[in-house]
BADOMI-475684 format. One line per 5 residues: number of its first residue (from 1); their letters; for each residue x, y, z of N, C-alpha, C. Coordinates in steps of 0.02 Angstrom, whole numbers, plus 50000, padded with zeros to 5 digits. Layout:
// BADOMI-475684
NUM> A> X:Y:Z:X:Y:Z:X:Y:Z; ... $
// end
This chain:
// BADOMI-475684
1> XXXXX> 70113:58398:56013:70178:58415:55988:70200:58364:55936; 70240:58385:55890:70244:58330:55823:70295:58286:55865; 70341:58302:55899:70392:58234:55932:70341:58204:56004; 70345:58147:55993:70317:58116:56056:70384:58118:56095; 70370:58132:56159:70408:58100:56222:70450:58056:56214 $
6> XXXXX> 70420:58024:56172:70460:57958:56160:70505:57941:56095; 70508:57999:56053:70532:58007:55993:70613:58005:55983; 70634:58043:56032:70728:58049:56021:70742:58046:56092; 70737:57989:56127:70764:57973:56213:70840:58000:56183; 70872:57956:56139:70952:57942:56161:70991:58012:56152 $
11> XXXXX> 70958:58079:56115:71007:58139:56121:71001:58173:56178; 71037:58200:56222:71022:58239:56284:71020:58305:56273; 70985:58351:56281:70960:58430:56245:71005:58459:56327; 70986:58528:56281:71034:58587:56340:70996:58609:56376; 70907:58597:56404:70849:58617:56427:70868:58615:56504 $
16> XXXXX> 70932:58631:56527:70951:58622:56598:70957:58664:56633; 70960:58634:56706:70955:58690:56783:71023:58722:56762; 71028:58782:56760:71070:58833:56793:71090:58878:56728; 71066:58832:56657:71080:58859:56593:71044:58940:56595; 71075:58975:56556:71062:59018:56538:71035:59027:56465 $
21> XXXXX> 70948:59024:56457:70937:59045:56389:70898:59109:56365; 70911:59126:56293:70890:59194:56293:70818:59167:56269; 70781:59235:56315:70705:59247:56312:70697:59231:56368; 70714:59174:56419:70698:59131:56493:70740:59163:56531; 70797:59168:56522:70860:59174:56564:70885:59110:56610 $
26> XXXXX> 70892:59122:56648:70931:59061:56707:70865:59027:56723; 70882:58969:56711:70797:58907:56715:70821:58872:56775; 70790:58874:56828:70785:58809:56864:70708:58758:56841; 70714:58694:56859:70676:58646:56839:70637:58655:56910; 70571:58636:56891:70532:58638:56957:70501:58571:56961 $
31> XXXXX> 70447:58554:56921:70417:58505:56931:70429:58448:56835; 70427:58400:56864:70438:58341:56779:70381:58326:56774; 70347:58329:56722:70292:58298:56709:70286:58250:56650; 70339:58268:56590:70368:58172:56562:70433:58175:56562; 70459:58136:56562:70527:58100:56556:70554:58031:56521 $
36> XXXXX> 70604:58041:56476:70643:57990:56453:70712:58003:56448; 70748:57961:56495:70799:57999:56504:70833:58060:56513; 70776:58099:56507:70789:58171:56517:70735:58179:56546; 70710:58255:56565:70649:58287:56585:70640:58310:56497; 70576:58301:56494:70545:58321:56405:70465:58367:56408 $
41> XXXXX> 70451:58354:56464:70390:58416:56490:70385:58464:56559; 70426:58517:56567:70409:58515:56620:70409:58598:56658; 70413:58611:56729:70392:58678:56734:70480:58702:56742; 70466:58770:56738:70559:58799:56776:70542:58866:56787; 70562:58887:56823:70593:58971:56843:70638:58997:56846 $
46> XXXXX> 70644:59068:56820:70704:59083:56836:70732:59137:56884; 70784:59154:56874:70795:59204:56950:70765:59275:56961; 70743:59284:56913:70672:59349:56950:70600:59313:56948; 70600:59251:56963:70536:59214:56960:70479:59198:56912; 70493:59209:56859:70443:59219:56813:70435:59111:56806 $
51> XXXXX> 70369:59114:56793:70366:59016:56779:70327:59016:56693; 70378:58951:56669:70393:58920:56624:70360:58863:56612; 70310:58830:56598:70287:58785:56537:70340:58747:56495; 70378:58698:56471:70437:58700:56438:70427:58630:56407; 70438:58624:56346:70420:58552:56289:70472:58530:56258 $
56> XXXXX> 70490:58466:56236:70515:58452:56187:70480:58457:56128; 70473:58506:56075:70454:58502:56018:70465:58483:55956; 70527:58452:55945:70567:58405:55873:70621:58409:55930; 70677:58377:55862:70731:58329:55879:70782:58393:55937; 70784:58438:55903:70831:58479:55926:70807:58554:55959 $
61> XXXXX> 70740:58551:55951:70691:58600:55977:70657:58601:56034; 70643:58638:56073:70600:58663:56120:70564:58741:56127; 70505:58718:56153:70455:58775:56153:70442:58787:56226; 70445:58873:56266:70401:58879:56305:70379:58927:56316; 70313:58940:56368:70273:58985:56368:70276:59021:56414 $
66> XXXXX> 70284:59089:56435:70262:59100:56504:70193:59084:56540; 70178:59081:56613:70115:59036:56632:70119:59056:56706; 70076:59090:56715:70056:59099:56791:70039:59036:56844; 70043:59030:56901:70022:58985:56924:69951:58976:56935; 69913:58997:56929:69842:58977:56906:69842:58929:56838 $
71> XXXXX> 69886:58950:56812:69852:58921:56743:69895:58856:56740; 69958:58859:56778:69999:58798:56775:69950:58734:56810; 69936:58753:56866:69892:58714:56909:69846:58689:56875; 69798:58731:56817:69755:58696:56782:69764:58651:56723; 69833:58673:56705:69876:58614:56664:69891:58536:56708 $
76> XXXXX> 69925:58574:56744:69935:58510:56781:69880:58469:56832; 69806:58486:56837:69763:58457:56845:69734:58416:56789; 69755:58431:56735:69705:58405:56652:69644:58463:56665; 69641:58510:56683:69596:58553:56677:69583:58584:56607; 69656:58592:56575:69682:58631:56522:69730:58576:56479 $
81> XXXXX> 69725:58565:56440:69761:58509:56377:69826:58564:56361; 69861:58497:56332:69949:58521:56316:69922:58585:56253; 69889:58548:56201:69872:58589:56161:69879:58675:56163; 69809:58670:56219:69797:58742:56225:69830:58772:56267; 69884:58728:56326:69931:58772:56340:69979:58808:56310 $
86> XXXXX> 69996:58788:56247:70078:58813:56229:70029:58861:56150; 69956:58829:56134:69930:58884:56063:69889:58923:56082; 69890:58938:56172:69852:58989:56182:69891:59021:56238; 69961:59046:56243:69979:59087:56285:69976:59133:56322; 69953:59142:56408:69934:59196:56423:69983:59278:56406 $
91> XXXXX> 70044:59252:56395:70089:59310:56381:70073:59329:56297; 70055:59281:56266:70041:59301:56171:70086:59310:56139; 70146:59249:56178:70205:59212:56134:70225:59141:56157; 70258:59092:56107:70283:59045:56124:70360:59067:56092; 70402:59035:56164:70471:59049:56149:70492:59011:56125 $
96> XXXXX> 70531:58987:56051:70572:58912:56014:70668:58914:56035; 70671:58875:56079:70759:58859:56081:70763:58803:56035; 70810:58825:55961:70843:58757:55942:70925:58756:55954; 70930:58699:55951:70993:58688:55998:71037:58643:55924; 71005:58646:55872:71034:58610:55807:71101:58617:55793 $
101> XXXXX> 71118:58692:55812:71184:58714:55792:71234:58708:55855; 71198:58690:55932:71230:58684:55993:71207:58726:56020; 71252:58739:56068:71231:58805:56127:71272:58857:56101; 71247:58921:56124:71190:58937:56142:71153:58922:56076; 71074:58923:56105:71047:58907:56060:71001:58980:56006 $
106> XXXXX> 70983:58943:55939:70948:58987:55924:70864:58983:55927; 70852:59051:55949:70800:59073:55986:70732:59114:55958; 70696:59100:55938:70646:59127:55919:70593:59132:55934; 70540:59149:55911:70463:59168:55953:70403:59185:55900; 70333:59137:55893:70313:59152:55879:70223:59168:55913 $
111> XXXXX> 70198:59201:55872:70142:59239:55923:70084:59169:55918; 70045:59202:55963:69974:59164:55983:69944:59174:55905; 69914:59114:55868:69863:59114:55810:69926:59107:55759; 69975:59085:55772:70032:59092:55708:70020:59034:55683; 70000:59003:55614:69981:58942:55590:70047:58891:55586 $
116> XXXXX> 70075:58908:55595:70165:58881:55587:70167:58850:55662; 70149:58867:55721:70132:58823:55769:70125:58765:55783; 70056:58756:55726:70006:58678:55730:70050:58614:55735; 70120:58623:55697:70155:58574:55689:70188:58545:55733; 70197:58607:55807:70223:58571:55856:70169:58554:55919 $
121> XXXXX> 70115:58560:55890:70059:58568:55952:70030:58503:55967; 70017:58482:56041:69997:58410:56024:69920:58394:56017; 69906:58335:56015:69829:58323:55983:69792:58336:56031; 69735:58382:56036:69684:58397:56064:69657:58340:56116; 69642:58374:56170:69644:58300:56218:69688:58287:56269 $
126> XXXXX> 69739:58302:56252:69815:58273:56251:69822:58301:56328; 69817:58285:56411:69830:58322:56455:69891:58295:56501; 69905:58320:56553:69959:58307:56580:69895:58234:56647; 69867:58264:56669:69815:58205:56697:69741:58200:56683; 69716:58165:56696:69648:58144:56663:69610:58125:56730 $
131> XXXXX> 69556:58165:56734:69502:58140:56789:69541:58157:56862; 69584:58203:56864:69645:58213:56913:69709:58156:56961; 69698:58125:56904:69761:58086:56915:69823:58082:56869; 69871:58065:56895:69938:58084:56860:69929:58009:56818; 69969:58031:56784:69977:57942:56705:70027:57930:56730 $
136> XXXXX> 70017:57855:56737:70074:57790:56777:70062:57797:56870; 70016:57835:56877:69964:57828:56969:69926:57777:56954; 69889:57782:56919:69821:57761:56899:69807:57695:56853; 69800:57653:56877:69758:57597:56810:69730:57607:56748; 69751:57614:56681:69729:57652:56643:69677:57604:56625 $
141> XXXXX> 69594:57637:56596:69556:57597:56574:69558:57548:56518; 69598:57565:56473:69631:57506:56430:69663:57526:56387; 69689:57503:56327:69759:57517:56273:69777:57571:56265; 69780:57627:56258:69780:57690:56221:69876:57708:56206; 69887:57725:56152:69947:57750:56134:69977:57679:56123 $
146> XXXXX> 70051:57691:56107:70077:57621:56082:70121:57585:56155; 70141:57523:56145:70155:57483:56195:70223:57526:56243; 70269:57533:56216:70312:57564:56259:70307:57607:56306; 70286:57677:56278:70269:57742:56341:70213:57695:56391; 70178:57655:56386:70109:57619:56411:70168:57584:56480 $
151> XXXXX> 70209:57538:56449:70245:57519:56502:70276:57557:56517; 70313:57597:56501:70363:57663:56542:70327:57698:56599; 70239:57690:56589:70215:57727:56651:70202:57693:56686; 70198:57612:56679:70185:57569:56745:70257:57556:56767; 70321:57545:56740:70365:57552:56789:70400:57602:56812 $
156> XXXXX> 70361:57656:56798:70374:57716:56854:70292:57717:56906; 70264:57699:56895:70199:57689:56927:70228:57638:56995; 70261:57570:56972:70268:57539:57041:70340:57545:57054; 70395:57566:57042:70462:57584:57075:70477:57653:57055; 70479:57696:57019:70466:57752:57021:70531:57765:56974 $
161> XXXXX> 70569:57839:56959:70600:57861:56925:70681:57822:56924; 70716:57840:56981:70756:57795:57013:70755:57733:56967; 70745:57674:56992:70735:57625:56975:70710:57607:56897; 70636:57654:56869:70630:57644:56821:70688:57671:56758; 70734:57698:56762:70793:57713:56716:70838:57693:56748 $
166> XXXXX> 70851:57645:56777:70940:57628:56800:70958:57562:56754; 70996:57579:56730:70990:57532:56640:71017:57457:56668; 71056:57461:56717:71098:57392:56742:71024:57365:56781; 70983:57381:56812:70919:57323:56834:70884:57339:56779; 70868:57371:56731:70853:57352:56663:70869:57283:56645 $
171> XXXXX> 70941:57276:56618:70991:57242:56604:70962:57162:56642; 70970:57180:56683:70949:57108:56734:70899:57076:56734; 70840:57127:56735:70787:57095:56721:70743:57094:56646; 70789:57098:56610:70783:57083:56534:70805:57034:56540; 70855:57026:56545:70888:56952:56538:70866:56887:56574 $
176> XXXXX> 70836:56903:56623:70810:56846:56666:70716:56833:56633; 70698:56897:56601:70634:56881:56570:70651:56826:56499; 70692:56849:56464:70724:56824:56392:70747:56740:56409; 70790:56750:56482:70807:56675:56494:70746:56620:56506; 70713:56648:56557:70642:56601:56550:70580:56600:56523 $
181> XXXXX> 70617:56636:56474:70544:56630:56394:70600:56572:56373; 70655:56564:56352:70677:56504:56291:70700:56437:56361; 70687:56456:56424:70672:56393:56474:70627:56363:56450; 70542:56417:56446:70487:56369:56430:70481:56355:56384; 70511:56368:56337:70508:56344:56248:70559:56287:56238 $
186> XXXXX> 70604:56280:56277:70640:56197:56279:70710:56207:56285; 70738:56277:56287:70803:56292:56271:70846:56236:56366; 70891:56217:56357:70921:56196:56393:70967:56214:56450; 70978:56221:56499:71030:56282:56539:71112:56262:56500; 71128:56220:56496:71191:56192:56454:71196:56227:56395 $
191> XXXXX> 71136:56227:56332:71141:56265:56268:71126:56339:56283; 71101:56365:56320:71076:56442:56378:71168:56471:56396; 71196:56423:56430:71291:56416:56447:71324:56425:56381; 71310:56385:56335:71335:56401:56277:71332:56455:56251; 71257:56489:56226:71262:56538:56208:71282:56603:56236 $
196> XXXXX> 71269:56609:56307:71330:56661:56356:71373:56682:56325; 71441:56601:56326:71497:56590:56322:71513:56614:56244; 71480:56605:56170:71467:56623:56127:71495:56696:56104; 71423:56733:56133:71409:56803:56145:71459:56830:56165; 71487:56826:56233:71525:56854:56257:71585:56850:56246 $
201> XXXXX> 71606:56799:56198:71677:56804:56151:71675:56844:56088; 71619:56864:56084:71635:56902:56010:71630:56975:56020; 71637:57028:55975:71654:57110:55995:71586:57132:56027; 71575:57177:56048:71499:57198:56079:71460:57241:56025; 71414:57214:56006:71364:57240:55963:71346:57321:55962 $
206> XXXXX> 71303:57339:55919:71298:57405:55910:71209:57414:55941; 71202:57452:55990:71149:57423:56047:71075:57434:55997; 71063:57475:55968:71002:57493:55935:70983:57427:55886; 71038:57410:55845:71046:57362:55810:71029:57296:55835; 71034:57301:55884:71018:57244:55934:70943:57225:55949 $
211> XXXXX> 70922:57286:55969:70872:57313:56010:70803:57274:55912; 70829:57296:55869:70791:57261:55809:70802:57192:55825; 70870:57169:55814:70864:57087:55825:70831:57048:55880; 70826:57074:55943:70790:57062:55989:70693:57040:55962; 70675:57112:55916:70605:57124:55901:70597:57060:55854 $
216> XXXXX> 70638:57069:55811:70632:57018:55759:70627:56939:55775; 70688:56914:55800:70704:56866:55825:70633:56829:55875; 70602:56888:55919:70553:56853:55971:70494:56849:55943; 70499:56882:55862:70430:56901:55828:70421:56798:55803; 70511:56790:55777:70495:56746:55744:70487:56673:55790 $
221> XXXXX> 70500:56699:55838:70507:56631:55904:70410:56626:55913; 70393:56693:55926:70328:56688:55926:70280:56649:55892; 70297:56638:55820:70254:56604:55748:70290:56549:55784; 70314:56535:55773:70330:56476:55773:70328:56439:55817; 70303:56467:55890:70262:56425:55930:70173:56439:55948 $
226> XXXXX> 70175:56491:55876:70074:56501:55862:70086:56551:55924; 70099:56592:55955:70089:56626:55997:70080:56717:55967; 70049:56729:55976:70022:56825:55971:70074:56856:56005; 70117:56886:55987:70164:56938:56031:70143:57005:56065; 70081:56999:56014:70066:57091:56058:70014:57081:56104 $
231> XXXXX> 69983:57022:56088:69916:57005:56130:69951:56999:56189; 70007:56940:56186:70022:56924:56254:70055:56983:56300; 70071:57051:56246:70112:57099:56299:70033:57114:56336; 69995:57152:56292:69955:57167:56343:69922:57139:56393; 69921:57057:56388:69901:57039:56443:69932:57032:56506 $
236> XXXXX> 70008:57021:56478:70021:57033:56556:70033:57107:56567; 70027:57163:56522:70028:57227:56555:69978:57260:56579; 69926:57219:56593:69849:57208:56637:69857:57181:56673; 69891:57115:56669:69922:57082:56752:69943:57116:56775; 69994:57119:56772:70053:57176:56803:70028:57241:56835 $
241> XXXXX> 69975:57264:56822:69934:57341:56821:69906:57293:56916; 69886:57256:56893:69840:57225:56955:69883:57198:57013; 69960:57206:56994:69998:57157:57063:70056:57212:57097; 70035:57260:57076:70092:57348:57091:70141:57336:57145; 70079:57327:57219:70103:57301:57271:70157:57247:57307 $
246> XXXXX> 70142:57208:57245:70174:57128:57272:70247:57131:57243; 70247:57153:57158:70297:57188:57150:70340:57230:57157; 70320:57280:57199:70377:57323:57237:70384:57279:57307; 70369:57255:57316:70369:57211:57397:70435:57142:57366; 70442:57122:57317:70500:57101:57291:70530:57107:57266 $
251> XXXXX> 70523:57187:57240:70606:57227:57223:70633:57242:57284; 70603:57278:57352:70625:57303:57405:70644:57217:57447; 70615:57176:57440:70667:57121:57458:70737:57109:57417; 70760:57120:57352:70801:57086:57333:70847:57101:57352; 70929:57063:57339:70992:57070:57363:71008:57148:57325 $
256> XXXXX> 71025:57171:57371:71050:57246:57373:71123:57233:57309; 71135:57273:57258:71195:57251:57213:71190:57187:57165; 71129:57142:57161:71144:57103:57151:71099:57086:57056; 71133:57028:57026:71071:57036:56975:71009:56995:56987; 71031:56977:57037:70968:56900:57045:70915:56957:57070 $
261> XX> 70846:56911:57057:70786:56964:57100:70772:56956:57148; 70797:56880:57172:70786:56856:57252:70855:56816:57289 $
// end
């Protein structure tokens, strides 16, 4: 599909339980198979039972297929790739909701072999599991795709959905990673106090904007202590792959409400 999963987290689409859309009718959600902040792949039915296949395909688009449960099952084994689920429809249409203009949305359909497709189809290969395991179960054999979705499936891999989107232990444990990276680089708890105190007197930033200064800022902390920034993510996101256990064994200890981790 031309939008990754990971392409537009922050708009929330109308792809919801109880909505009514034309071509589907009344969708319930059945099973998620990706998520960012939303559900962005996943199955639904509706109230005369028919089952749904259902994508984020661009910013304001979605595609789905009708799909028997045979064939869902072989999707959702990696039997059958994203690809050829949604450019080879057993019904010999894919349904398009764009939601550009709002709800309801507009609705269109184009057939099996329509070359206008390709653009939302994803790269060959591309399955929901591999070797029959779900992505973020499993230890992946090494790098593939870019750093983010990579970690998004190990911390739903060891605390699960829950936990992996609740933005306030986000929050916490960003900040406690950020505080003892400029601990070991020399920063002081007194000048650490200061800058708090700083921060938190001036208006609150514009978060995306941030989210760059953060990149930038640790890119340049990085040089300047000779350190590799991407090398070192992946290494500890190979550690981390190897300690699943020990890590949920000290989230489920920590203070209930609290930001500390212990």
């Amino acid at each position: 599909m031309a939008a990754s999963p990971f392409s537009h987290p922050q708009k929330e689409h109308n792809m919801h339980d109880g909505n009514h859309i034309p071509g589907l009718g009344k969708i319930k959600r059945r099973d998620t198979y990706a998520f960012y902040d939303q559900p962005l792949i996943f199955s639904a039915v509706n109230v005369v039972g028919d089952l749904f296949l259902i994508s984020l395909a661009d910013e304001d688009l979605w595609m789905a297929v009708r799909i028997t449960e045979g064939r869902l099952a072989a999707v959702d084994a990696g039997q059958i790739d994203l690809r050829s689920a949604f450019a080879e429809p057993e019904c010999g249409e894919v349904i398009f909701a764009d939601y550009a203009n709002g709800t309801p949305p507009q609705v269109s359909y184009k057939l099996r072999g329509d070359p206008t497709l390709e653009q939302y189809l994803a790269e060959p290969g591309t399955r929901l599991k591999d070797d029959g395991e779900a992505p973020g179960t499993a230890r992946p054999d090494g790098p593939t795709g870019s750093f983010q979705p990579r970690v998004h499936s190990w911390v739903l891999a060891c605390f699960g959905e829950e936990i992996a989107l609740d933005k306030v232990e986000r929050h916490h444990r960003f900040f406690e990673e950020a505080t003892e990276l400029v601990q070991a680089t020399g920063c002081s708890c007194s000048e650490a106090h200061q800058l708090v105190d700083y921060v938190y007197g001036r208006p609150v930033g514009e978060t995306r904007q941030e989210v760059g200064g953060v990149m930038i800022t640790l890119a340049a902390l990085c040089t300047s202590h000779r350190i590799d920034m991407q090398h070192e993510g992946e290494v500890e996101l190979d550690r981390i792959w190897g300690k699943v256990e020990v890590i949920r064994l000290k989230q489920a200890s920590k203070p209930k409400g609290s930001p500390l981790p212990s």
